[in-house]
N, C-alpha and C positions, 0 to 999 in steps of 0.2 A: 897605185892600184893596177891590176895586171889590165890588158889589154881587151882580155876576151868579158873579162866584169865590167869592163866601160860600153862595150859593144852591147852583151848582153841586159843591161840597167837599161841603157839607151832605145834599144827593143820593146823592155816594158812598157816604157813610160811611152815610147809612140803610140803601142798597143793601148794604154790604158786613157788617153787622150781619145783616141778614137772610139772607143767605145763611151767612155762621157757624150761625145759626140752623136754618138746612137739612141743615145739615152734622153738624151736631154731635147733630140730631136723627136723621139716618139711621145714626150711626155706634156700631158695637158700645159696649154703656156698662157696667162691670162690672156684675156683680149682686150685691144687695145682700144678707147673709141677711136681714133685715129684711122687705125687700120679699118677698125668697122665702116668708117665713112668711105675710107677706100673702095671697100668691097664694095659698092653700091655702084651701079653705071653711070657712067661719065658719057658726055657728048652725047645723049640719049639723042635720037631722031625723033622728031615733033610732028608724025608722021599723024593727020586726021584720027582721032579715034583709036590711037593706036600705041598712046603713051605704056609704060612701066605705069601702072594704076595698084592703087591697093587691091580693088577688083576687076579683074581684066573686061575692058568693055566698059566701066563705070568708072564716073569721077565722083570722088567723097569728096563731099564738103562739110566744114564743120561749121558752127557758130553758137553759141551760147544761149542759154535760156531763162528767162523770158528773152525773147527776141522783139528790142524796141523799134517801136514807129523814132524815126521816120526811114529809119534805115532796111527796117519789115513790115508787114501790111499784119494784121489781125493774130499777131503771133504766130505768123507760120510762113516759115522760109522756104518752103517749096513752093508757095504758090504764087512767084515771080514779081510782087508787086511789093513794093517799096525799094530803097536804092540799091541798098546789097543784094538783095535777092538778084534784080535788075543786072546789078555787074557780076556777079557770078554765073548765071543763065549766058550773058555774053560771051565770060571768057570761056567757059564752058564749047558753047558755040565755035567760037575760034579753036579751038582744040580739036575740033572735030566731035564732041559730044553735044546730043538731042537732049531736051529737057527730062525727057524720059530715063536716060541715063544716066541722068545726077542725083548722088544717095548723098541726101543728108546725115548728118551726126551731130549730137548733142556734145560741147565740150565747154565747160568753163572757159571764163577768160584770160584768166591767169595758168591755168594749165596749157594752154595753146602754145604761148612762147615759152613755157619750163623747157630745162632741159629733159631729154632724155626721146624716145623713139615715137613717132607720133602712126595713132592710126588712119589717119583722114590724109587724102593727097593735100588740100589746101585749106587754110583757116581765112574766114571773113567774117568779123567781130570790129568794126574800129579801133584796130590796132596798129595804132603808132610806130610807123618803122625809125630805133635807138642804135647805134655801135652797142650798147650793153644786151640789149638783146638779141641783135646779131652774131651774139657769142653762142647763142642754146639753137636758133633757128633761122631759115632762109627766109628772107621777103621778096617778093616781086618786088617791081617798080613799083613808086604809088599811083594808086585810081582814085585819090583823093586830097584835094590840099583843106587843109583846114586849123581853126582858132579855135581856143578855150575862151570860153564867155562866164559870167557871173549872174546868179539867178537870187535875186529875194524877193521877201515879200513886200507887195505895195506900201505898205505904211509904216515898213521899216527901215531902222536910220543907217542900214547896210543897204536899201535902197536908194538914197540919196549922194552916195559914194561915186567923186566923180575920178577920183586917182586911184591907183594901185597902193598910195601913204595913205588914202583913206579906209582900207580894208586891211591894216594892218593889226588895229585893234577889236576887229568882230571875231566870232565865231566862227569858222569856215570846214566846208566838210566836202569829200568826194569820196570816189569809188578808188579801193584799193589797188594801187598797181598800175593807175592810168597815169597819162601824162596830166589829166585833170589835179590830179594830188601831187604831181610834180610840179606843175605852175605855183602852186600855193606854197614849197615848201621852198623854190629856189626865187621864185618871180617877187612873189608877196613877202615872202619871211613874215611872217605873221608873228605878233608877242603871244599869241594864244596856240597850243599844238592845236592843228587842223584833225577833224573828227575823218579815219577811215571806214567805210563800209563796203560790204562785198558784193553788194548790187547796185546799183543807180535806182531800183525802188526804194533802198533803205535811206538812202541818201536820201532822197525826197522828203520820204514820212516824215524824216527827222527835220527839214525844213517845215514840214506843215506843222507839225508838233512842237518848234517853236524852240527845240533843242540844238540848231546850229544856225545862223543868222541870216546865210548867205551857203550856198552851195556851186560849184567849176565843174562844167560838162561840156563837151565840145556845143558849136554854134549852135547846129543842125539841132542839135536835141533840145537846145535851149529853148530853141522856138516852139517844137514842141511839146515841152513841161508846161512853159504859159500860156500855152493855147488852147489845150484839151486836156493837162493832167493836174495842174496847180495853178487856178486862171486867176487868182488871188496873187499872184508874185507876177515880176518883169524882170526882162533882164536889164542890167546894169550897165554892163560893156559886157568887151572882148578885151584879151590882148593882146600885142602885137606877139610878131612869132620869132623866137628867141634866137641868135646866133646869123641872121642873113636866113636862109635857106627855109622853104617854109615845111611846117609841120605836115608828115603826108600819112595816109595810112596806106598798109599796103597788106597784101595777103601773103599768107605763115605758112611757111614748108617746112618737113623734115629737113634739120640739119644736114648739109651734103647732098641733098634731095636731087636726081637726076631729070625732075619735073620743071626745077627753078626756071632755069632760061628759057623754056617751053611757054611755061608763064606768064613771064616778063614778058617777052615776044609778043604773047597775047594782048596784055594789057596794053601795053605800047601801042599796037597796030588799033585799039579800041578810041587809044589818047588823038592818035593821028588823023583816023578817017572822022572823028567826032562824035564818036559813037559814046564814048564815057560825058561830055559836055550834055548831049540829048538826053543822056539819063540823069545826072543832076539837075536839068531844068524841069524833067518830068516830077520828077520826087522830093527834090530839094529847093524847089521856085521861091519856097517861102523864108527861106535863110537868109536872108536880105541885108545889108551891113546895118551894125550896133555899135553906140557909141566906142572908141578905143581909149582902155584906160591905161595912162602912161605914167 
């Protein structure tokens, strides 16, 4: 091949490489969630009052509805009484926001930890911080350690149940998606599938109504279903908390979320000075230990 066709070939193609180059740089590129987590700010300063908010000036908080005693007061999470309300007003606090400044939001339970983009700065719902769910969203620290306990009715023979080999042949039901229904299906291995439902009222009903034997709800609630919602049942036990480390729940950020360590921070410094122990003794006095079934 002559000389100047090598030169000249050799021209186009650099030519025509650079222009792909043009092209494929000006041209819409999917996005990645990677890089979206990216773009998000990093090292955020935890400056009073002054975080990256969904509303500037305001901290969203979410939580699920019905919102149960003992965790909320009359169904309603704004008006600070019962234990979450309680530690969210705190961390709140410690961030530099007035109770005045925190907007609540309505969000499922299960949607809180899905993936995908969240619009609330933090979720506070008794949710179980998992590695599996740590793959869709952030958690604080926990602001709470806590047991799954067993709830029947007083004259039934899933009330007399003093092992975890004794509840392996009853009927047993929880709320979809909780670690409640994950006790039952790694802890109990039950010979009967365990009933899901998508609120902890359905759960119930189906207990009073005779359709599932025994029903797994953390402590706190256990105490009170038999206290004030189904005084007709007891609970059974607890049990112990699986792997060393004990079960904690913690509050939900967006993935990547430049709020997380802002959070943690908070809640930590709530753990430290005693302030999170003074609000479980206020609201949670009555969760007292239950037998543990092994």
């Amino acid at each position: 091949m002559h000389p100047a066709q090598v030169t000249l070939r050799g021209a186009l193609s650099a030519a025509t490489v650079a222009l792909l180059a043009v092209a494929v740089g000006c041209a819409p590129q999917p996005e990645d969630p990677e890089d979206k987590a990216a773009d998000k700010p990093s090292g955020a300063s935890c400056a009073k009052g002054k975080l990256g908010t969904e509303t500037s000036g305001k901290l969203t908080v979410a939580t699920d509805e019905p919102a149960y005693e003992p965790w909320f007061t009359d169904g309603k999470p704004a008006n600070g009484k019962g234990f979450e309300s309680a530690v969210a007003y705190a961390v709140a606090k410690q961030l530099g926001y007035d109770k005045g400044d925190v907007v609540w939001q309505t969000v499922p339970f299960n949607k809180a930890f899905a993936p995908g983009e969240k619009t609330f700065d933090l979720d506070i719902n008794q949710v179980s911080i998992s590695d599996e769910r740590k793959r869709a969203v952030d958690f604080s620290s926990g602001y709470y350690d806590v047991r799954q306990a067993v709830i029947a009715l007083k004259d039934s023979k899933a009330a007399r149940a003093k092992s975890i080999a004794d509840l392996r042949g009853i009927k047993l039901g929880a709320q979809v998606g909780t670690t409640s229904l994950d006790y039952i299906d790694d802890v109990v291995k039950p010979t009967r599938a365990p009933a899901a439902y998508a609120k902890n009222d359905q759960a119930k009903s189906a207990l009073k109504n005779g359709q599932v034997d025994a029903i797994v709800v953390d402590l706190p609630t256990a105490f009170y279903i038999t206290a004030a919602e189904v005084t007709d049942a007891r609970i059974v036990g607890q049990f112990e908390n699986q792997g060393g480390a004990p079960e904690q729940f913690g509050l939900v950020l967006d993935k990547g979320s430049a709020l997380t360590s802002c959070v943690t921070d908070a809640v930590d410094a709530l753990r430290e000075d005693g302030s999170l122990a003074a609000i479980e003794k206020q609201w949670l006095s009555d969760a007292v230990d239950a037998p543990v079934l092994k």
